[in-house]
C-alpha positions in Angstrom: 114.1 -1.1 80.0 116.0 -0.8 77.1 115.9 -4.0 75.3 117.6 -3.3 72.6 120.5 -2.1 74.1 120.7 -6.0 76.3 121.6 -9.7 74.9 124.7 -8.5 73.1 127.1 -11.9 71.2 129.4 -11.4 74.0 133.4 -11.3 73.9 134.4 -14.5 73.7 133.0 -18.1 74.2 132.9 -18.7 77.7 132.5 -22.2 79.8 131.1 -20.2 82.5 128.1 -18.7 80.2 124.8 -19.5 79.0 124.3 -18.5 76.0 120.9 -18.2 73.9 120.8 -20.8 71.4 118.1 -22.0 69.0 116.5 -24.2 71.6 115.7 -21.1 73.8 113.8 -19.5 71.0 111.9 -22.6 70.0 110.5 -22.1 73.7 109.6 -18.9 73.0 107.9 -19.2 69.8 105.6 -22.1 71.0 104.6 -20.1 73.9 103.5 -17.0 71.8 101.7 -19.2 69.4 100.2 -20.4 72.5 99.5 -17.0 73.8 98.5 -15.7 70.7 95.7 -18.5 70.7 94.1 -17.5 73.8 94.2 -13.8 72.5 91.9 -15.1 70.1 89.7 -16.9 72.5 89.8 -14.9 75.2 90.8 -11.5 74.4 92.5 -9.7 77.1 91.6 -12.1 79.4 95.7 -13.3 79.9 97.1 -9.8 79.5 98.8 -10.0 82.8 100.7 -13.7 82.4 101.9 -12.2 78.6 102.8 -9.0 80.1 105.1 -11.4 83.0 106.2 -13.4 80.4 107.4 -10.6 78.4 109.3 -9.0 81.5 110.6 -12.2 83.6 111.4 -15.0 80.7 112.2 -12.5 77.3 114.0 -10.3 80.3 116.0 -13.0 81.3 116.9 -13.7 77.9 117.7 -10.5 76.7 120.1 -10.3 79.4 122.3 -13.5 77.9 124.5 -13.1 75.3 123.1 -14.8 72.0 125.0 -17.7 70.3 125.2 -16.0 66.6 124.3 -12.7 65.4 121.4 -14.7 63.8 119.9 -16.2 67.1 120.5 -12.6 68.5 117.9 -11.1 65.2 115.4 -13.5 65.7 115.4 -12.5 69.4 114.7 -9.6 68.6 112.3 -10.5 66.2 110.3 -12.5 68.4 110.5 -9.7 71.9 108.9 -7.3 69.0 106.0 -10.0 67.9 105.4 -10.0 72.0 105.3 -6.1 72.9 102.6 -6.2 70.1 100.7 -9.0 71.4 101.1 -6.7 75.0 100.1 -4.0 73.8 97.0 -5.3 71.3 95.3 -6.8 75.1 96.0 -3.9 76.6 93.9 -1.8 73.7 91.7 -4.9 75.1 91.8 -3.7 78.5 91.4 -0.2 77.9 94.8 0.9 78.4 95.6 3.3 75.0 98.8 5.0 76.6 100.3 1.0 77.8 99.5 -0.4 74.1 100.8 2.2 72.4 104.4 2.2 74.8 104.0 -1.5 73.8 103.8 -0.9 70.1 106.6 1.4 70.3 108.8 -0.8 72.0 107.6 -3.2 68.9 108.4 -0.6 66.5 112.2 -0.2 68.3 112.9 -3.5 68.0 111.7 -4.7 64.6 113.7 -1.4 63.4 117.2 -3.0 65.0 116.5 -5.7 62.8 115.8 -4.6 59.4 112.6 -5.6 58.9 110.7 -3.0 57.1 107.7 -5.0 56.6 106.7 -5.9 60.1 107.6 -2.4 60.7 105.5 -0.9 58.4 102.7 -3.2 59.3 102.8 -2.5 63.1 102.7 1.2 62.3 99.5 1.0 60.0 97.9 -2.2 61.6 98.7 -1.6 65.2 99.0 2.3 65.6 96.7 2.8 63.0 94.1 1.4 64.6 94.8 2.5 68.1 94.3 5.8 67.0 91.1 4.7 65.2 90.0 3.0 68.4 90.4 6.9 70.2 88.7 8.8 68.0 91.8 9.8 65.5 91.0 9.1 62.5 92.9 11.7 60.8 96.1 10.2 62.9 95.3 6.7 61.6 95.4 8.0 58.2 99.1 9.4 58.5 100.1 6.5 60.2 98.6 4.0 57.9 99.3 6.1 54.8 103.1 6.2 55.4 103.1 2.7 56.3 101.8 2.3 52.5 104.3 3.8 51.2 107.4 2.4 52.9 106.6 -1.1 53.2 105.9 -1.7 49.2 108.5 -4.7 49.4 106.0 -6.2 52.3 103.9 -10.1 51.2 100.8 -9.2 49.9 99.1 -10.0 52.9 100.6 -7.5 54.8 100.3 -4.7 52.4 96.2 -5.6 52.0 96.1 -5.6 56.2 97.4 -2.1 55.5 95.4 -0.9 52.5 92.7 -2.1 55.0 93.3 0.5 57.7 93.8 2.9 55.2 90.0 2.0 53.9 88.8 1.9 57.8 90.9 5.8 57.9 89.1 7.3 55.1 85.8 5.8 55.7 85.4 7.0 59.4 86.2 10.4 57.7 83.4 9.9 55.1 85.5 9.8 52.3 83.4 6.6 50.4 85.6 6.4 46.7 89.0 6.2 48.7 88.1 3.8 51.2 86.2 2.3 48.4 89.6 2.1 46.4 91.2 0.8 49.5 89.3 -2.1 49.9 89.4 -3.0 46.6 93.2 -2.9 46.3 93.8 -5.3 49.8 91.0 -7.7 47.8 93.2 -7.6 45.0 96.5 -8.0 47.3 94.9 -11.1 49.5 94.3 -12.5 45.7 98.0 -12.6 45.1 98.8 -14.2 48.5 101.2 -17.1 48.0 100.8 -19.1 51.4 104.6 -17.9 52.3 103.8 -14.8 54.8 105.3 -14.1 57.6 103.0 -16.1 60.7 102.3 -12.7 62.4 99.7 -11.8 59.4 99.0 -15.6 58.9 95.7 -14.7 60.6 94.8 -11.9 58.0 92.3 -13.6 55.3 89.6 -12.7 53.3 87.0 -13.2 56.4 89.2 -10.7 58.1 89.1 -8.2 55.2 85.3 -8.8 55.1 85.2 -7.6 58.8 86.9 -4.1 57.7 84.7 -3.7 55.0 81.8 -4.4 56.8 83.3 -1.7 59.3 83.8 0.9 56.7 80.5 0.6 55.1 78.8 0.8 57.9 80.6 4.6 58.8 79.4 5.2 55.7 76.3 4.6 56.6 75.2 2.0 53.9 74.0 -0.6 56.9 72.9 -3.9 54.1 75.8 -3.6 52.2 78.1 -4.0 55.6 75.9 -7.0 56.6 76.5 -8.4 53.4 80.4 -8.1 54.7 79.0 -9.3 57.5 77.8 -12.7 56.8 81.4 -13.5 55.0 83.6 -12.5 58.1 81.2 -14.6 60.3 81.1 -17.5 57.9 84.9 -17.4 57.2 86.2 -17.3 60.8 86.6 -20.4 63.2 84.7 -21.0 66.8 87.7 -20.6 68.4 87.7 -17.2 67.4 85.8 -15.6 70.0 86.1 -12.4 70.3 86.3 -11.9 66.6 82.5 -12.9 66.6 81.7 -11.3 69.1 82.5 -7.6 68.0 81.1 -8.6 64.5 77.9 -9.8 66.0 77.6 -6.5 67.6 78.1 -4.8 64.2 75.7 -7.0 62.9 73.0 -5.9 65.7 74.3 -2.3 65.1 73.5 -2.1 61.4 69.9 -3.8 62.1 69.1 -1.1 64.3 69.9 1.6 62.2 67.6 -0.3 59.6 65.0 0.0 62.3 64.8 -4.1 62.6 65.1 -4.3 66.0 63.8 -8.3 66.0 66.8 -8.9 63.8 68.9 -6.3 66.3 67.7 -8.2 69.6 68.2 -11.4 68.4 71.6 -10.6 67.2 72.5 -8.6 70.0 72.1 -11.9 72.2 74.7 -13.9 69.8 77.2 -11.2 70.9 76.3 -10.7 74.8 76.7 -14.3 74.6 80.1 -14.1 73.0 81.2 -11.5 74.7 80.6 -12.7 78.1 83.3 -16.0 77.2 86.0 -13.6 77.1 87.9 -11.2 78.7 87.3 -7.9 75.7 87.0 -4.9 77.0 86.6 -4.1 73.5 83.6 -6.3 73.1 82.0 -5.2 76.2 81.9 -1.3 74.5 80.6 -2.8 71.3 77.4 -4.6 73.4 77.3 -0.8 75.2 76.7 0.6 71.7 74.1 -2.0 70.7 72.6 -1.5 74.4 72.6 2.0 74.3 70.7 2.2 70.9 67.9 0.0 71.4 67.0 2.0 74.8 65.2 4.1 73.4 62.2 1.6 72.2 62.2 -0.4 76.2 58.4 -0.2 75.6 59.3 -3.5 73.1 59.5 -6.5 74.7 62.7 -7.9 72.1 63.9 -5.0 73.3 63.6 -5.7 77.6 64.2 -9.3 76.7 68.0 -8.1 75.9 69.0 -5.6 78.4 67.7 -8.0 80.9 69.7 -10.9 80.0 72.6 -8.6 79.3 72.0 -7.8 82.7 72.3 -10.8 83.7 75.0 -12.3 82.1 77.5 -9.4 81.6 76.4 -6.5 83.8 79.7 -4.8 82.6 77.8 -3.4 79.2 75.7 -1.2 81.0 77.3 2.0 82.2 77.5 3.0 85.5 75.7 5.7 86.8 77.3 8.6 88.9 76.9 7.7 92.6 76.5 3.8 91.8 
């Protein structure tokens, strides 16, 4: 579906038509708060009611014609704010082709509507680390790199979510004094941050940007300085932010194993199994597999057993399957 192309201002007023007035989006905005919330709980957990919600009640009201050329904007505005939340739970679900139609629609739609900054930030933020999330680094680069450069007129807190991919891009690449750079320039950005961003980066805060550090030293290989970022993105983020401690918790394990701590790495390793198995992440789920799949090699430790076996029993997903199972 084109949605762009639907929800025109119409010809004329009409008694016999419904148009879409304020109210409507009011409705919409609460539920993708709403949505949005769960995301954060839950992960990908609700992926199927947004994706219906996208297609049956945004559908619907794509299809009316808008009250003013400003209700028909913000629309638009707030279809592109869902195809992102789409397609972020179904990089959740492990559906890379779906997110990244999603994204695009995103990209189509905040494009229709001028916004430059919300462009540029879904094209770093959101294809930027899609492609990081396949194995692209290179790709995430160029997307995030461009992004830089055209949305200089972005709130700070946008342009530091995308000098952050930038950081993550270089970094994954081994390239330590520009991700270096990076992160020091979205520190410096977040610094400058005024309180009056836009509420699709609202959730991007210096706990957030210690969780991309934390992932960019630890590609580099320097495993106490990225649980040093470590302890700030766990200590600055809320409960309710599940899944976000859950993949950090599985850093966290990560880097203790590769400082060969593995009673530091099992005990860890448990905060995120436990995590993990409260939501709905595919995402998180791979991170446990990681942990999982490097402690295996020292079974002969009981810290070691101790974890599989409750992973086992809790979340049985994390362990791969094996052919003919």
């Amino acid at each position: 579906m084109d949605w762009t192309a639907l929800g025109g201002l119409g010809d004329k007023p009409s008694g016999h038509t419904l148009w879409v007035v304020e109210e409507d989006l009011s409705m919409v905005e609460r539920m993708l708060a709403m949505f949005r919330q769960l995301d954060h709980t839950y992960g990908a957990r609700n992926a199927q009611q947004v994706a219906d919600y996208l297609d049956r009640e945004l559908g619907a009201l794509l299809r009316r014609p808008a009250s003013s050329p400003e209700v028909a904007s913000k629309r638009s505005a707030l279809t592109a704010e869902f195809c992102e939340l789409a397609g972020y739970q179904a990089v959740d679900s492990g559906q890379p082709a779906r997110a990244q139609d999603y994204y695009q629609r995103a990209l189509h739609l905040a494009g229709s509507t001028g916004d430059r900054a919300y462009s540029a930030y879904l094209t770093a933020v959101n294809l930027g680390h899609l492609a990081l999330h396949s194995g692209r680094p290179e790709l995430a680069l160029q997307w995030a790199s461009s992004a830089r450069a055209a949305g200089r007129a972005a709130s700070p807190a946008t342009r530091a979510a995308v000098a952050a991919v930038v950081a993550r891009a270089h970094a994954r690449l081994g390239q330590e004094s520009e991700a270096t750079a990076m992160i020091l320039e979205a520190e410096s950005l977040l610094g400058a941050v005024r309180g009056d961003d836009p509420a699709w980066i609202g959730y991007f805060t210096p706990a957030y940007l210690a969780d991309e550090a934390a992932h960019c030293l630890h590609d580099l290989g320097r495993p106490p300085a990225a649980r040093t970022q470590l302890a700030d993105a766990l200590n600055g983020v809320g409960d309710d932010r599940v899944r976000r401690r859950a993949i950090d918790a599985a850093l966290l394990a990560s880097t203790w194993v590769v400082s060969g701590d593995l009673d530091q790495a099992c005990a860890v390793g448990r905060q995120a199994v436990e995590y993990t198995a409260r939501t709905g992440s595919g995402r998180c789920v791979e991170r446990v597999t990681t942990v999982l799949e490097a402690t295996s090699p020292h079974m002969g430790y009981a810290p070691v057993r101790d974890l599989h076996e409750f992973t086992r029993a809790v979340l049985p997903g994390a362990f791969p399957r094996r052919p003919g199972t």
